[in-house]
C-alpha positions as CSV (number, residue, x, y, z in Angstrom):
1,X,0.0,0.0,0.0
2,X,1.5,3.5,-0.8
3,X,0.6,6.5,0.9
4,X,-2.5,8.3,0.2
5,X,-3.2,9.9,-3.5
6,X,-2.8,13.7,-3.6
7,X,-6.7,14.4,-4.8
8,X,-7.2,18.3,-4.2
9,X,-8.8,20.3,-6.2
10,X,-9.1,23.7,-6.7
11,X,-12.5,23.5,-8.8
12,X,-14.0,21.0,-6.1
13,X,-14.3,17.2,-4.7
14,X,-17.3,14.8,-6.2
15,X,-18.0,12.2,-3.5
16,X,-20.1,10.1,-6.4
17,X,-21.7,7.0,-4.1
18,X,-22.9,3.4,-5.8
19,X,-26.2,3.7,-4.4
20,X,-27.7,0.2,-4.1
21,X,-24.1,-1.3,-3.4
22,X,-24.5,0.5,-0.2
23,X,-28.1,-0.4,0.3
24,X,-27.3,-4.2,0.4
25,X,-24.2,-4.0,2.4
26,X,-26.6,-1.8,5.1
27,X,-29.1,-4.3,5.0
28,X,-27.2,-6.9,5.6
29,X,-24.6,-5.7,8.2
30,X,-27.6,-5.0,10.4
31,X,-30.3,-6.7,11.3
32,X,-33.5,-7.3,13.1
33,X,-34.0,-3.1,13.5
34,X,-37.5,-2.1,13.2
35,X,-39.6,1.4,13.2
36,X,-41.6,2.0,16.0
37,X,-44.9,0.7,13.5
38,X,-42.9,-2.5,12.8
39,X,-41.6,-1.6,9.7
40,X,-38.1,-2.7,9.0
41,X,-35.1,0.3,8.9
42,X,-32.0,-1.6,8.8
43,X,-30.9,-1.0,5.7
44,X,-31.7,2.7,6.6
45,X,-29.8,3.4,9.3
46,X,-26.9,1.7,7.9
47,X,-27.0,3.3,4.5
48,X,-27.2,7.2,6.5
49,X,-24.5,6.2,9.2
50,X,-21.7,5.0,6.1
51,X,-23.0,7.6,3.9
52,X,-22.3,10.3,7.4
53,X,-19.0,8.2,7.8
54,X,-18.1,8.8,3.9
55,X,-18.8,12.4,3.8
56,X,-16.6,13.1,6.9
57,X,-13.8,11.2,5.2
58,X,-14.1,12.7,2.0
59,X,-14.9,16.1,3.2
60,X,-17.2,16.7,-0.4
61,X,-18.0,20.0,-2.2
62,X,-20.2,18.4,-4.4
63,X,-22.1,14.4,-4.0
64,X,-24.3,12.5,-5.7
65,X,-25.8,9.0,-5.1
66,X,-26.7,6.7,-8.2
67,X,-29.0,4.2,-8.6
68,X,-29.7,1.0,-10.9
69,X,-32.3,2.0,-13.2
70,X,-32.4,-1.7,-14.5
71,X,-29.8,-3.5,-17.3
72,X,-28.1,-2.2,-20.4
73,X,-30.2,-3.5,-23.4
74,X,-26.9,-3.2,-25.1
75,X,-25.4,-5.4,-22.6
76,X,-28.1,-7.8,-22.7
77,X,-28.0,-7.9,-26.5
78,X,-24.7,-8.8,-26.1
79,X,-24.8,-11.6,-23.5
80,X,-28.3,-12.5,-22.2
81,X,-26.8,-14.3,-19.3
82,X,-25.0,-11.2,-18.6
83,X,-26.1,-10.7,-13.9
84,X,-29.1,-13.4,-14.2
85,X,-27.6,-15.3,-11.5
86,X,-28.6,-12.8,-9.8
87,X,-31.5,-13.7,-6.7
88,X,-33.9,-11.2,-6.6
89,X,-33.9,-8.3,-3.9
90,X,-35.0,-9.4,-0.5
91,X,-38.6,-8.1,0.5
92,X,-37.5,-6.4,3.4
93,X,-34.8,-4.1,1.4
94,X,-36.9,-3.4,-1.3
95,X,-39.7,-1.6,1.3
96,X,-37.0,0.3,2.3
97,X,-35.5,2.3,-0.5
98,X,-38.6,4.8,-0.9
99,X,-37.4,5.4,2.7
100,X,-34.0,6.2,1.8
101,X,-34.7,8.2,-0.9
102,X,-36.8,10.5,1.4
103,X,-33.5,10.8,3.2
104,X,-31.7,12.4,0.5
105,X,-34.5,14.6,-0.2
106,X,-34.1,15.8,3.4
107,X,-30.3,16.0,3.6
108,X,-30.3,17.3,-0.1
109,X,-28.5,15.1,-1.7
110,X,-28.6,14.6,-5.3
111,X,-29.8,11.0,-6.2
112,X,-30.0,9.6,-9.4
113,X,-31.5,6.8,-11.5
114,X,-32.4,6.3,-15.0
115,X,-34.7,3.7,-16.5
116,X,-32.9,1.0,-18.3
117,X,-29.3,2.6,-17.3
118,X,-26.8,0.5,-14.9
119,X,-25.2,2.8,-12.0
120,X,-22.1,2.0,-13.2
121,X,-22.4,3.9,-16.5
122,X,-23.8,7.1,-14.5
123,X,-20.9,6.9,-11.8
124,X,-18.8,6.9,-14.9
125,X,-20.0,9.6,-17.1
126,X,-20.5,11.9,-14.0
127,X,-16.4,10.8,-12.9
128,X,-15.1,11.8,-16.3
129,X,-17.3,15.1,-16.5
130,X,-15.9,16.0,-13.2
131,X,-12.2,15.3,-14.3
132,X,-12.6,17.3,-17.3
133,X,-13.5,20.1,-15.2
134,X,-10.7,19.4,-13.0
135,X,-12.5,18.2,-10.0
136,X,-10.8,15.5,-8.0
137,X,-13.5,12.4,-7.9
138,X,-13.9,9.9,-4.9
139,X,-16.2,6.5,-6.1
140,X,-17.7,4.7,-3.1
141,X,-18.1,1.5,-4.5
142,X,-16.6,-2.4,-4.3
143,X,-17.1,-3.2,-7.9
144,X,-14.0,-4.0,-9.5
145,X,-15.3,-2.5,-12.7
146,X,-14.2,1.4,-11.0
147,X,-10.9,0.3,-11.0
148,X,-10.4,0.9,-15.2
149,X,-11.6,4.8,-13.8
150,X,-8.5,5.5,-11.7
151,X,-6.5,8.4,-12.7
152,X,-4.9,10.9,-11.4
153,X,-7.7,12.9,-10.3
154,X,-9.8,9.9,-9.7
155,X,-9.6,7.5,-7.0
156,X,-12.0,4.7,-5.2
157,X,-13.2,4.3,-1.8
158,X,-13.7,0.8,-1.2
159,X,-15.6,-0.5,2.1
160,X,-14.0,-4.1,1.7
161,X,-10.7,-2.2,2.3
162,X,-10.6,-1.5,6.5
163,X,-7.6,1.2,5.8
164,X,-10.4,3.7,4.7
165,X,-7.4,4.2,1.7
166,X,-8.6,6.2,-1.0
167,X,-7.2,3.8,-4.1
168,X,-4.5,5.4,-6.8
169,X,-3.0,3.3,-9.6
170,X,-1.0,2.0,-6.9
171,X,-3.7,0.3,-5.3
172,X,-5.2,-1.2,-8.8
173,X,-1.9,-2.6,-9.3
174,X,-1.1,-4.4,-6.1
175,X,-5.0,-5.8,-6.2
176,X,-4.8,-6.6,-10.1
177,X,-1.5,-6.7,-11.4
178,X,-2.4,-4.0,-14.5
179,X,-2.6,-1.0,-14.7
180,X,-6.1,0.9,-14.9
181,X,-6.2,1.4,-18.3
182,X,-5.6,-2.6,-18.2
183,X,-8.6,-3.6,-16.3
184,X,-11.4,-3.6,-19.4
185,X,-8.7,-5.9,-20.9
186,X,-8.4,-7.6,-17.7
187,X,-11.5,-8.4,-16.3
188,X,-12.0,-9.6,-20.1
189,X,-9.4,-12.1,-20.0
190,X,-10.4,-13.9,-16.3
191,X,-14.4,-12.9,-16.7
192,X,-16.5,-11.4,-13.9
193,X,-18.8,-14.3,-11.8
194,X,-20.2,-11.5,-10.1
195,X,-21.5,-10.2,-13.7
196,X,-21.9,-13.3,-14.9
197,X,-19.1,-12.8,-17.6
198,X,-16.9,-16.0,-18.6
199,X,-13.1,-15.7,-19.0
200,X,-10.6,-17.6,-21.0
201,X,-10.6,-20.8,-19.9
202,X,-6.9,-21.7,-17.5
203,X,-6.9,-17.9,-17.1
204,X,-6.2,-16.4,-13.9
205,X,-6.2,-13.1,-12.6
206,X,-1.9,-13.9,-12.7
207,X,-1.9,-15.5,-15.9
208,X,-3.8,-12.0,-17.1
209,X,-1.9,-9.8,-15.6
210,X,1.8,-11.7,-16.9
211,X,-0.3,-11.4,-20.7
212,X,-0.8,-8.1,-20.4
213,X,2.6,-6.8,-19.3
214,X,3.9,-8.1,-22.0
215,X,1.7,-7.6,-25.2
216,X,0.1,-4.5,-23.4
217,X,-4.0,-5.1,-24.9
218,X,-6.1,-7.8,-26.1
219,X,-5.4,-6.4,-29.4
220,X,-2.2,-6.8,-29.3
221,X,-2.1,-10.2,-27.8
222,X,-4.4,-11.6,-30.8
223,X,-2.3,-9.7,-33.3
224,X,1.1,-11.6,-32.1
225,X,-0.6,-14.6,-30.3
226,X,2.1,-17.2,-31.7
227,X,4.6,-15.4,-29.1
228,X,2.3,-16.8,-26.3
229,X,4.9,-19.7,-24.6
230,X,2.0,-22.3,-23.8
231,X,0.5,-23.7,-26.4
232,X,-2.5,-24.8,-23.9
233,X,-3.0,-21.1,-23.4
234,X,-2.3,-20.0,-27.0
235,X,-5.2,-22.8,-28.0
236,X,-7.7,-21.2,-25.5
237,X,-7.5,-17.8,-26.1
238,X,-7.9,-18.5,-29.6
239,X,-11.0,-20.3,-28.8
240,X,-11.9,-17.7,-26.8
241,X,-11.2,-15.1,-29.5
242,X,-14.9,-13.7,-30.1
243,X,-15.9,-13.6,-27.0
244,X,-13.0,-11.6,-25.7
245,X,-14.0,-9.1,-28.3
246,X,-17.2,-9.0,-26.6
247,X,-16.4,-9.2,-23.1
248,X,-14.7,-5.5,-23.4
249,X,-17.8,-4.5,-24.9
250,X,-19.9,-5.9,-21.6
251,X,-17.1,-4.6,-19.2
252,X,-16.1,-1.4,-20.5
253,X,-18.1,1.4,-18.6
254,X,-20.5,4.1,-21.2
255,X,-18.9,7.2,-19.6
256,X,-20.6,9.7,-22.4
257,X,-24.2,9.7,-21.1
258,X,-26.3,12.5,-22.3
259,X,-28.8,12.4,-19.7
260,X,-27.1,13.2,-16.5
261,X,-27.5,17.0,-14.7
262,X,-24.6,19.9,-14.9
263,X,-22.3,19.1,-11.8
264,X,-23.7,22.4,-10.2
265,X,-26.5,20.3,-9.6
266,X,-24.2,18.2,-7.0
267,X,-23.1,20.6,-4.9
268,X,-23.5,20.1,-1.0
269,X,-26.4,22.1,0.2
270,X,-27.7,22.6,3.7
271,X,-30.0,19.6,4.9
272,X,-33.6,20.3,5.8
273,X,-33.2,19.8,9.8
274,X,-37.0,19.4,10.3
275,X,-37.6,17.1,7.5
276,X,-34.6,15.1,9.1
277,X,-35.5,15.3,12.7
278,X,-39.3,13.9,11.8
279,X,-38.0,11.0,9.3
280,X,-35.9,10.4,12.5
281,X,-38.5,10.2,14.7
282,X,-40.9,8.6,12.5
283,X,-38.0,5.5,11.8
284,X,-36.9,5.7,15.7
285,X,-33.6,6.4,15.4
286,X,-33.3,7.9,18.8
287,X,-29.5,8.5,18.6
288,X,-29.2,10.2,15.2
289,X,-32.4,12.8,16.4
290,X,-30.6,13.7,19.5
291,X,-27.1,14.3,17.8
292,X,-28.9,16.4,15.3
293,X,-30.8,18.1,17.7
294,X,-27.9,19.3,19.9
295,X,-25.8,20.0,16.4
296,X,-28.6,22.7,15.6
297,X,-28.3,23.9,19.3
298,X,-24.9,24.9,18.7
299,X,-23.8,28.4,17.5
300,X,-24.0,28.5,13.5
301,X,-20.1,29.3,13.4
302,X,-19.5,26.1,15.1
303,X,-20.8,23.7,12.5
């Protein structure tokens, strides 16, 4: 691990969060927590404590949360498998995102989703919209797909890793072997079970990463794949040869939507206390309504 990437920014700081990631790892890392009507409010209070713990980290000027708005067609298309392994959302999450949308409404945050467009693609586009305008960019995600978005003004926040380390290059390296602009190529090569995406067969994640050191890009390792040593390995990624092609297709992130808002539209605004305080009290989240409570008894300078 190297020290910690230098992401300041004169132009700002986009905290850009993978919305339902965060909703399932809430759910799930508590349980059994209940509203004072019954209703369940785990995956509540979980998603407004790390989202609390991420913005103090971070320290924002501008966030955004993003939401599945269903599969790529394209993707689909491409490879109807592609996530239908997938089980469905438990009952008991599902009744609870209205919920957490109402607490962005009342912390005004800016939350996202798109009909028929994957988070992933509107993390990306808003990433590379903020780089251009020379924002630095923090992702809050797990998905190994983020890592082909590293750069020098973008880096990734991942809750698997305890260090709270916001990942450079460095950090795609020492978990992949490549380099980001390696990962499509990558992830291609060794598939993605989480996706639903098959690899080469005998290709590992080492195997991948010693390829593409030394020919650089699947394009490259097509055009001189006589130089491969193994003839095992020669034989399989030339079986393999199509669907490499359109594996980059499945795993490369659409980072040109049209559809998203200006960033203006993601700057931090002051929350809505009362509209807090009474989703608070309505979920029972005692201790959150009493630390808010005495926040907003403190002298305006102070917070």
């Amino acid at each position: 691990m190297t020290g910690q990437p230098s992401l300041s920014s004169a132009a700002g700081k986009l905290l850009v969060v993978d919305g339902h990631a965060y909703a399932y790892r809430a759910f799930y890392a508590i349980r059994n927590l209940t509203s004072p009507e019954g209703k369940p409010t785990n995956a509540i209070y979980g998603f407004v404590k790390m989202l609390g713990r991420m913005r103090e980290r971070v320290q924002p000027t501008h966030l955004a949360v993003m939401w599945d708005g269903g599969l790529a067609a394209e993707r689909m298309k491409l490879l109807p498998e592609y996530k239908q392994q997938r089980a469905p959302m438990p009952t008991d999450l599902r009744s609870q995102f209205d919920e957490m949308d109402a607490y962005l409404g009342a912390a005004r945050i800016t939350s996202i989703c798109h009909e028929g467009v994957e988070a992933d693609d509107l993390i990306a586009t808003a990433a590379r919209c903020a780089e251009r305008e020379n924002f630095s960019v923090v992702i809050a995600s797990a998905d190994k797909d983020f890592m082909q978005l590293v750069s020098a003004r973008i880096g990734l926040l991942n809750p698997n890793d305890k260090s709270e380390n916001i990942w450079s290059a460095a950090e795609v390296r020492a978990k992949s072997g490549v380099e980001p602009e390696q990962i499509v190529d990558w992830l291609s090569l060794v598939g993605d079970s989480v996706d639903n995406i098959p690899g080469v067969q005998g290709i590992g994640p080492k195997t991948a990463a010693v390829l593409l050191a030394q020919f650089g890009t699947i394009e490259k390792l097509y055009a001189q794949l006589g130089e491969v040593k193994s003839e095992k390995t020669r034989a399989h990624l030339c079986a393999a040869e199509a669907e490499m092609r359109r594996n980059r297709e499945l795993i490369r992130l659409r980072d040109d939507l049209a559809t998203l808002p200006p960033l203006a539209n993601f700057e931090t605004r002051p929350m809505d206390e009362a509209a807090l305080l009474a989703l608070y009290s309505r979920w029972g989240f005692r201790t959150l309504h009493t630390e808010l409570e005495a926040k907003l008894r403190l002298p305006p300078e102070l917070f």
